[in-house]
N, C-alpha and C positions, 0 to 999 in steps of 0.2 A: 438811201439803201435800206433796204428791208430787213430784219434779224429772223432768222431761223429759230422758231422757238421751240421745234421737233426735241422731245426729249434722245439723246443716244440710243441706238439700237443695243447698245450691250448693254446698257443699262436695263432698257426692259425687259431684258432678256435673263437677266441677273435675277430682275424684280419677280419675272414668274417663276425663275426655279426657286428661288426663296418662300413665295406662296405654295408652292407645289412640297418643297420640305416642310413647309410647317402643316400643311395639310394633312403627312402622311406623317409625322410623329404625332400630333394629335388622335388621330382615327387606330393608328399603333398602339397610343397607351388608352386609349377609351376600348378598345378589343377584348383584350384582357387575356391576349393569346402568351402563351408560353411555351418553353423549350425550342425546339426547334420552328416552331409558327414563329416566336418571334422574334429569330433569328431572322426567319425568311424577312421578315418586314423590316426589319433593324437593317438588313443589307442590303435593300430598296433604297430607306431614308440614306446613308451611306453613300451609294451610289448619285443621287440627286445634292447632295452635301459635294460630292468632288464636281461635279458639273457645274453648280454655282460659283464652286471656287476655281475655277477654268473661267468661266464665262466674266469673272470681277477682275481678270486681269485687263480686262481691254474695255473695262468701266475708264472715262475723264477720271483724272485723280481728284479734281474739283469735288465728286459725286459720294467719295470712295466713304470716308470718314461718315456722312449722314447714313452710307445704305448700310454700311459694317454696322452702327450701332442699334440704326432698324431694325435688319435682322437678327442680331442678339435679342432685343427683346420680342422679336415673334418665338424666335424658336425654342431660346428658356421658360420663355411663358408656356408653354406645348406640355413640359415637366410639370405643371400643379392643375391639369387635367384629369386625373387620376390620381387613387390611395398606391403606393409602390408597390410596385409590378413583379420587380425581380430578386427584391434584397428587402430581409425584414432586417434589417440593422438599424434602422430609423427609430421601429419600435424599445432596441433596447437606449437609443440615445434620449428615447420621451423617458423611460423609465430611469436612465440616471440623474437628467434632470430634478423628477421627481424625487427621487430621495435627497440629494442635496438640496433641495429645499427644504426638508423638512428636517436638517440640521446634521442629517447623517454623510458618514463616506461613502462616495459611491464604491470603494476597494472591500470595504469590510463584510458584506452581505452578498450573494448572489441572487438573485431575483427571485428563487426558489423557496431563500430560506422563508419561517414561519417568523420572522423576526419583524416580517416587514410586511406582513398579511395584512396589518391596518394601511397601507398604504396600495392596497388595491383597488381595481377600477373594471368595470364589465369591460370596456375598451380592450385592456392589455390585459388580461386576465378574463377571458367568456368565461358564462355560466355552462352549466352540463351539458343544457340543450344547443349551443350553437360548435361546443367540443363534438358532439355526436356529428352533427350536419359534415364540420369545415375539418373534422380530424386529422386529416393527411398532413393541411397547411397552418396546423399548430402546434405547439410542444405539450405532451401530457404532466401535470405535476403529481400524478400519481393517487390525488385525493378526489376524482370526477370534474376536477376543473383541468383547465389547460392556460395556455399563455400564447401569444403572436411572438414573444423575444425567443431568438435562437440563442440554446446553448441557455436552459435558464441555472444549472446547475452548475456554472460555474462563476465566477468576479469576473466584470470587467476587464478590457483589454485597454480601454481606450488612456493615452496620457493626458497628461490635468490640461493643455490648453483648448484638446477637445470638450474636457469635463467641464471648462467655466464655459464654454458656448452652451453646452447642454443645460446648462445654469441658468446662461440669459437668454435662451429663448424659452425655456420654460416662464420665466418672470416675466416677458414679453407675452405671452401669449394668452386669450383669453379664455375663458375657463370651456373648457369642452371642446377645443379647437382642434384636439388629437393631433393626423400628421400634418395638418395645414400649414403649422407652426413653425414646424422644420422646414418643412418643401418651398416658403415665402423667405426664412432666411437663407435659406441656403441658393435660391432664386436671386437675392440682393447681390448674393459676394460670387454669383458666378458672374452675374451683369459690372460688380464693380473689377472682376479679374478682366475682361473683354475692356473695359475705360483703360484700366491699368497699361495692358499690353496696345492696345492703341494710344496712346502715353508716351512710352517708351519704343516704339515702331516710328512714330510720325518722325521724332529726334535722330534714331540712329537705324534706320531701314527703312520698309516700305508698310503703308499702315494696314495694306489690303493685307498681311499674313495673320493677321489679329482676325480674321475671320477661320481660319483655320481652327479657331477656340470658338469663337463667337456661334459659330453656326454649326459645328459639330452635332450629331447626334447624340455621342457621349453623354455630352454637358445637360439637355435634358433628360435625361434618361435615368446616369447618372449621381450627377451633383444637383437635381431640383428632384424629380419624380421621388427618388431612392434617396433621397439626401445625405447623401454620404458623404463624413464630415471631412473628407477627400479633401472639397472645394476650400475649406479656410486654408489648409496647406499650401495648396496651391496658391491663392493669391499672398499669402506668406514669403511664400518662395519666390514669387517672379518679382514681390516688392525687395525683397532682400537680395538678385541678382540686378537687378536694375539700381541700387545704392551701391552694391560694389562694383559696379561699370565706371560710376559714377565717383568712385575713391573713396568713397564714407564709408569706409570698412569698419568700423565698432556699431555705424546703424545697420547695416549690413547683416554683420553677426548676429545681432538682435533677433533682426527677422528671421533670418536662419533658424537660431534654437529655438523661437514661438514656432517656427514650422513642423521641427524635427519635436517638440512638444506637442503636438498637433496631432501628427499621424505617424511618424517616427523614417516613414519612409524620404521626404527629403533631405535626410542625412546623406542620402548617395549624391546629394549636390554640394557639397564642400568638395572635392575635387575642383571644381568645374567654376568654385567662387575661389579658387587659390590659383586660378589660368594662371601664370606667368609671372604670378607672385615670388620673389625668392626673399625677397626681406625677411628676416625674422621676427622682424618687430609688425610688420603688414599680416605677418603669417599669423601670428598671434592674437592679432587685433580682432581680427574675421575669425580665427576657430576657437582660441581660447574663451571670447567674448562667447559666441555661437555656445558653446559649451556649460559656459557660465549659468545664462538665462535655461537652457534643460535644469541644471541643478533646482537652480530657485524657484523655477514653476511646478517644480514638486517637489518643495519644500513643504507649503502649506497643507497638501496630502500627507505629506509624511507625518507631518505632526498631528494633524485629525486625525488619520487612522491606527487601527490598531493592527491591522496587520499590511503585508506587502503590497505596496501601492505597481508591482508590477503587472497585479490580476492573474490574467490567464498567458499573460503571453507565454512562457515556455511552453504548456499546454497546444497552440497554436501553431510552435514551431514544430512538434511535435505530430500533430495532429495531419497539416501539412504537408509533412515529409519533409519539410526542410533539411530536416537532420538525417535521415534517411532516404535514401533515393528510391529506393525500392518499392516505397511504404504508399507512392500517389502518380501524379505527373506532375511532380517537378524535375527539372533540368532532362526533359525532355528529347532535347538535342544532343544534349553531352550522350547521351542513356544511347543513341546512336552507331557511337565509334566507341563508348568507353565503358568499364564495367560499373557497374551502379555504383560501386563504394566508391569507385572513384570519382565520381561526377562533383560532389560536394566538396572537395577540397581542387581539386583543378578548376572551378568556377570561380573558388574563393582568390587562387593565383589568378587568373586572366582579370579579373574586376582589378584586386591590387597592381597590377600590370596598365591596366588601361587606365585607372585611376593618378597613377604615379605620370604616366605620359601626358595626360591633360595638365596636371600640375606646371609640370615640368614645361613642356612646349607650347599649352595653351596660349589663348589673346587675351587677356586683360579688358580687352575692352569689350569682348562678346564672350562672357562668362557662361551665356548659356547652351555658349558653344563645346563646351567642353562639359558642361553636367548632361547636355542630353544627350553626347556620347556616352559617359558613365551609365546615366540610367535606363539608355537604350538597352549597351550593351548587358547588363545587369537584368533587365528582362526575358532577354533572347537565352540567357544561360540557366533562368530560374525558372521561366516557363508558368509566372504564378497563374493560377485556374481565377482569380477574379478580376471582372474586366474593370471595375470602379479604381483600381491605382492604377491606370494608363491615364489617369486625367491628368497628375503632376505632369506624364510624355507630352499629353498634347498642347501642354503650355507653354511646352520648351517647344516642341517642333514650333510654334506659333511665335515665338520669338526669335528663333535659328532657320527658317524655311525648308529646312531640311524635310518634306511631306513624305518623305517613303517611309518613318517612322512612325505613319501613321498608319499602317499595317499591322507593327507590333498591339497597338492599342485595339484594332478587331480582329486580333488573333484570340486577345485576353479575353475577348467577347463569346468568342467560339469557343474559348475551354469552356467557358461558366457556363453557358447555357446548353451546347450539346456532347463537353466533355465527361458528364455523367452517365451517359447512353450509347457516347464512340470510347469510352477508355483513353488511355493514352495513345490511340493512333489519331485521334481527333485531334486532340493536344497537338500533336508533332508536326501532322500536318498543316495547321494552320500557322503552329510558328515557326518550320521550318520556310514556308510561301513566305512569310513576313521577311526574315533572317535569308531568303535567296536575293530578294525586293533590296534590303540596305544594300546588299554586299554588290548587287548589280550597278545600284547608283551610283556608290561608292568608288566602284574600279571606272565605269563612266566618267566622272567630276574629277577622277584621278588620272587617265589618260589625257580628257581635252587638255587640263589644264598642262602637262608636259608636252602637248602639241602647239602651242599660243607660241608665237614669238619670240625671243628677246629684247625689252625695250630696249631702244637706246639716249631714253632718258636718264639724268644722273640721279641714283639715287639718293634719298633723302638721308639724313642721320639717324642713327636708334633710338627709339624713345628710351628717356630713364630706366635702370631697372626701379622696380615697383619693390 
């Protein structure tokens, strides 16, 4: 008998929308187009991202694990094609690099000050003549030179487990290397996050959803091009949900406070690492631990510096609107039915609401089932205008299959890039299209499932409480 050695038709089919995404993220960031251009193209690559991840469903499972990790590395690679496109945040992460090498805190100085003028560089600081050319897209410091770092007048935001990465890739990196430096590690820990969650899928789900992350446009765009130190968070977080699945709640926790050290945002995942936890002693283990490691990872800042290792963040929340509704397009939605003052304290209820339910009712064993309800919901309410923190979302949608969630993460795309030009109607609209998209699924996967049967199987026993 003969063997068919015909490779699957879905499989090639898989393999050219793969080539056909990597094509158009490449020729995306070599363009050099902005605002709304590259939105346009951004929601092309997008569009070509859900069709492959259609088309890998009815891939051999035999197939699945070699093309998922394939295409990770075509389509991260697409991100160090280009110097970042959309977000100078990279350049102040070269510059705190820099000064912490050179013995100093990065809290204590702001990039402006003249304290640190021996540590400039034509790169992140041009001279008069390319200020004059590129003025729009640089900050003035007032003296005929300018800077590429946004915000140079004021400290850092970022927390110290961001600051020691900004450490070692500076010490990593060879002399003149600028953003390369960033955009290759940051390329590393998006490719080791896609092993990771194909890791943990192959074990307890299906490994094809780890393309959800893997092939994402986000992920290039991004946590490689933009290097947004997003990406260590994130594989922080989905190693520290994947150990509390697993019961190692104190490594667990670990990873957790390196995360919530990190970038401060996956703190909204402790809910969702406490699923069905009621032990007090388990509770403790995972948040107290969690808790612990923030302290001591800015320890060592606290002590080097001389003044408040918090930076700018109030500044931020302020800046933002966070604290004020009024003041941007935040809480968007709420700003709908509710009057502005009150948006920020009824957001704050519904999070501690939804928060306390995943605790309470969650699964223990699909922890990220219950954080990416938290930090879904926690998006849809806050409305943030940057689309770089939907990448913690789409690691959890990539772990949870939940894909309607992956709406919220190009809504965040549409405030950033043409929420400056539509106002808050831009804003609303695109997260209210995301927030109709959950709520659709949701009453969906909430009806079929009260339509299913009754087994009449005997049920099994309760697992321990945890």
């Amino acid at each position: 008998m003969t063997r068919d050695h015909r490779l699957p038709l879905p499989l090639v089919v898989t393999t050219l929308l793969l080539a056909l995404l990597t094509a158009s993220l490449a020729l995306l960031l070599r363009a050099g187009a902005h605002g709304t251009g590259f939105l346009a193209g951004y929601a092309g690559a997008w569009a070509v991202f859900a069709a492959a991840a259609v088309a890998l469903r009815r891939v051999p499972r035999r197939h699945v694990v070699p093309l998922v990790l394939a295409g990770a590395v075509a389509v991260t690679a697409t991100g160090l094609v280009a110097a970042p496109r959309t977000s100078t945040d990279s350049y102040r992460y070269a510059w705190d690099g820099r000064v912490q090498a050179s013995g100093v805190s990065p809290y204590d100085h702001a990039p402006a000050d003249p304290a640190l003028a021996g540590l400039r560089d034509d790169w992140l600081f041009p001279r008069a003549a390319v200020c004059e050319r590129d003025g729009a897209a640089l900050a003035s410091l007032g003296d005929g030179r300018c800077t590429r770092i946004n915000r140079p007048a004021v400290h850092t935001i970022y927390p110290p487990v961001a600051e020691g990465w900004f450490l070692l890739v500076h010490a990593l990196s060879p002399e003149g290397v600028r953003h390369k430096g960033l955009q290759v590690g940051s390329a590393v820990l998006a490719l080791a996050v896609s092993g990771l969650l194909l890791g943990v899928l192959r074990r307890r789900g299906d490994p094809r959803r780890a393309a959800l992350w893997a092939w994402c446009p986000a992920v290039p765009v991004e946590a490689v091009d933009n290097a947004h130190v997003d990406v260590l968070a994130v594989l922080l977080s989905v190693g520290a949900l994947a150990l509390v699945a697993r019961r190692r709640h104190v490594t667990g926790g670990v990873l957790l406070g390196l995360a919530v050290a990190a970038k401060l945002l996956p703190a909204l995942l402790l809910p969702g690492a406490l699923s069905g936890i009621r032990r007090a002693r388990t509770v403790a283990a995972v948040a107290l631990t969690a808790a612990a490691t923030v302290v001591l990872t800015y320890l060592p800042y606290v002590l080097l510096s001389d003044g408040s290792v918090l930076g700018y963040l109030s500044g931020y929340v302020r800046e933002e609107g966070y604290d004020d509704a009024g003041a941007g397009g935040r809480y968007a939605l709420l700003r709908l039915v509710l009057p502005d003052a009150w948006a920020p304290p009824v957001a704050m209820l519904v999070i501690v609401a939804v928060s306390a339910a995943v605790w309470w009712r969650g699964d223990p064993e699909r922890p990220w089932h219950g954080a990416l309800s938290t930090t879904g919901t926690t998006f849809l309410l806050l409305t943030p205008g940057y689309s770089w923190y939907a990448l913690l979302l789409i690691a959890l949608v990539a772990l949870d299959g939940r894909w309607e969630w992956l709406g919220v993460a190009l809504a965040g795309a549409v405030a950033y890039l043409v929420g400056p030009v539509t106002g808050a109607v831009g804003v609303t609209t695109a997260y209210g299209a995301a927030g109709i998209l959950v709520v659709a699924l949701w009453w969906t996967r909430r009806r079929s499932v009260g339509r299913r049967p009754m087994s009449v199987e005997p049920r099994s026993a309760s697992a321990p409480t945890r």
